[in-house]
C-alpha positions as a Markdown table, in Angstrom:
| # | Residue | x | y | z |
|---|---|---|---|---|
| 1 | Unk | 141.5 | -15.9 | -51.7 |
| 2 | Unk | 144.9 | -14.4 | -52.6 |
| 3 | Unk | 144.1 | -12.7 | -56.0 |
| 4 | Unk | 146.6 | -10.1 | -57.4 |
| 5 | Unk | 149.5 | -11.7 | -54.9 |
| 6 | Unk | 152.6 | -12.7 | -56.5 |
| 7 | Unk | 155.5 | -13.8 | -55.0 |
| 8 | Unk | 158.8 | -12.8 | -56.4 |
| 9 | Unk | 161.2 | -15.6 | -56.1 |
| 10 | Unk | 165.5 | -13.9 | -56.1 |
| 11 | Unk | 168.5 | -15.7 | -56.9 |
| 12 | Unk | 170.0 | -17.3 | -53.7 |
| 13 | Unk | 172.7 | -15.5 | -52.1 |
| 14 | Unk | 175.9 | -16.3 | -53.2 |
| 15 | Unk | 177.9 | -17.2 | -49.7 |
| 16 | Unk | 181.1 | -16.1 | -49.1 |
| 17 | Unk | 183.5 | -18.2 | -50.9 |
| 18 | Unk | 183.8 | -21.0 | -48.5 |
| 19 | Unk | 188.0 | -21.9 | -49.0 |
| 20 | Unk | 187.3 | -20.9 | -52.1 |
| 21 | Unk | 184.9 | -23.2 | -52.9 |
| 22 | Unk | 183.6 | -21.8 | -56.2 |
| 23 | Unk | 187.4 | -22.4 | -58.5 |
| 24 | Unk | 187.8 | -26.0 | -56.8 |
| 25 | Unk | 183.6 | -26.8 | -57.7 |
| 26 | Unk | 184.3 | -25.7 | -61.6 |
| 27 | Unk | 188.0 | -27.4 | -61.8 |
| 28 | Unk | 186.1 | -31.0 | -60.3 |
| 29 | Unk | 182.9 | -31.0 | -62.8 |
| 30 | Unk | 185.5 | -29.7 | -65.9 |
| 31 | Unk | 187.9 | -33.2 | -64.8 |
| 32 | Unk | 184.6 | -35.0 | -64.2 |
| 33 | Unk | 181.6 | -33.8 | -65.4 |
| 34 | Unk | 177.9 | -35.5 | -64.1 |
| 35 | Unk | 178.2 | -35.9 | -60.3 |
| 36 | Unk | 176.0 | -35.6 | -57.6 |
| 37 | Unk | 176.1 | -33.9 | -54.6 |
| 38 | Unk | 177.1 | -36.9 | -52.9 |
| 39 | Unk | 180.2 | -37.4 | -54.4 |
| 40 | Unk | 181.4 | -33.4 | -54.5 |
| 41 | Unk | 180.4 | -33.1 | -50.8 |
| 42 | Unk | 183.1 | -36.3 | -50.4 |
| 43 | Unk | 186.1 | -34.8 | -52.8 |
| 44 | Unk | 185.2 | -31.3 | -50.8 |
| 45 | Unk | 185.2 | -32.7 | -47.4 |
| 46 | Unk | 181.6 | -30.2 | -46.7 |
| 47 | Unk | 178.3 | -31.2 | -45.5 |
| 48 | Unk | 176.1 | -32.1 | -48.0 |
| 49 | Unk | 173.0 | -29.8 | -47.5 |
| 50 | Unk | 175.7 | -26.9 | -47.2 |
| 51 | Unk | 176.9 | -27.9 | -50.7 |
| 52 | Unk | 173.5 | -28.2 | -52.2 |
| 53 | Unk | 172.5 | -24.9 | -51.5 |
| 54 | Unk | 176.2 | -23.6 | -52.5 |
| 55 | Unk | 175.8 | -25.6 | -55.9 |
| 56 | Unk | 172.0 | -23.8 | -55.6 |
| 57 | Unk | 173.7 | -20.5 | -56.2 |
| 58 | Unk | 176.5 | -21.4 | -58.1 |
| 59 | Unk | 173.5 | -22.5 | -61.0 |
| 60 | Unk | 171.5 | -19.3 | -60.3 |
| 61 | Unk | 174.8 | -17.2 | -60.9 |
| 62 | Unk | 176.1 | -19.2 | -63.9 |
| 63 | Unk | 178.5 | -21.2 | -62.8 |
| 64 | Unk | 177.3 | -24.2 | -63.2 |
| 65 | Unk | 174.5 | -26.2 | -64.3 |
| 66 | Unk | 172.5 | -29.7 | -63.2 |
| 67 | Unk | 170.1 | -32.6 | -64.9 |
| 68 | Unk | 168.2 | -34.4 | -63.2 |
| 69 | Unk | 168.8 | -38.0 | -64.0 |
| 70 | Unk | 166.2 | -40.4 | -62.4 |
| 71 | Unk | 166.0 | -39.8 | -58.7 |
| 72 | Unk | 169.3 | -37.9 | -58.7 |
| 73 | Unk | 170.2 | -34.2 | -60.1 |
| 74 | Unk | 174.0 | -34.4 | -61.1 |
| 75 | Unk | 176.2 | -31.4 | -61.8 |
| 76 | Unk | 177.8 | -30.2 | -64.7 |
| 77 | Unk | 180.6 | -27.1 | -65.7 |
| 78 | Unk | 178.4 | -24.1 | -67.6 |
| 79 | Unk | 180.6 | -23.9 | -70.9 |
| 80 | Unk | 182.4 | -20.7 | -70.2 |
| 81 | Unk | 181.3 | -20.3 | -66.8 |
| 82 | Unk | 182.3 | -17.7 | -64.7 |
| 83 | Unk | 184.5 | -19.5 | -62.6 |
| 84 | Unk | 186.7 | -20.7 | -65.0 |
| 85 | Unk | 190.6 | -18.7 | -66.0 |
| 86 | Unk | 190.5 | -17.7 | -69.6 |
């Protein structure tokens, strides 16, 4: 039905840093690597499905990476990621 079409998938927009968003995201999974969504939304004071597509990006753009671990992904500081001061 749809032969030949391919759908090219992009990296998700990387929003404008949000209170810079980006620095405080690296600094909290480098002090404590492995959490979910959940609990950076909480120590960020955002909403949580405006942090999951921010975390989204941050992946995409090598920031950061995630695992899922049973029913929960959990987030983890890309060794030398972007975000981090050399």
């Amino acid at each position: 039905m749809f032969k030949g079409l391919s759908v090219k998938r992009e990296k998700a927009v990387m929003p404008k840093d949000y209170g810079n968003l980006t620095p405080k995201v690296v600094e909290l999974l480098k002090k404590n690597p492995g959490q979910t969504i959940k609990e950076l939304a909480k120590q960020l004071k955002v909403n949580r499905s405006f942090l999951a597509g921010y975390l989204k990006a941050l992946e995409e753009h090598g920031y950061i990476k995630s695992k899922n671990i049973g029913p929960a992904k959990v987030y983890f500081k890309k060794e030398n990621s972007k975000g981090e001061e050399k």
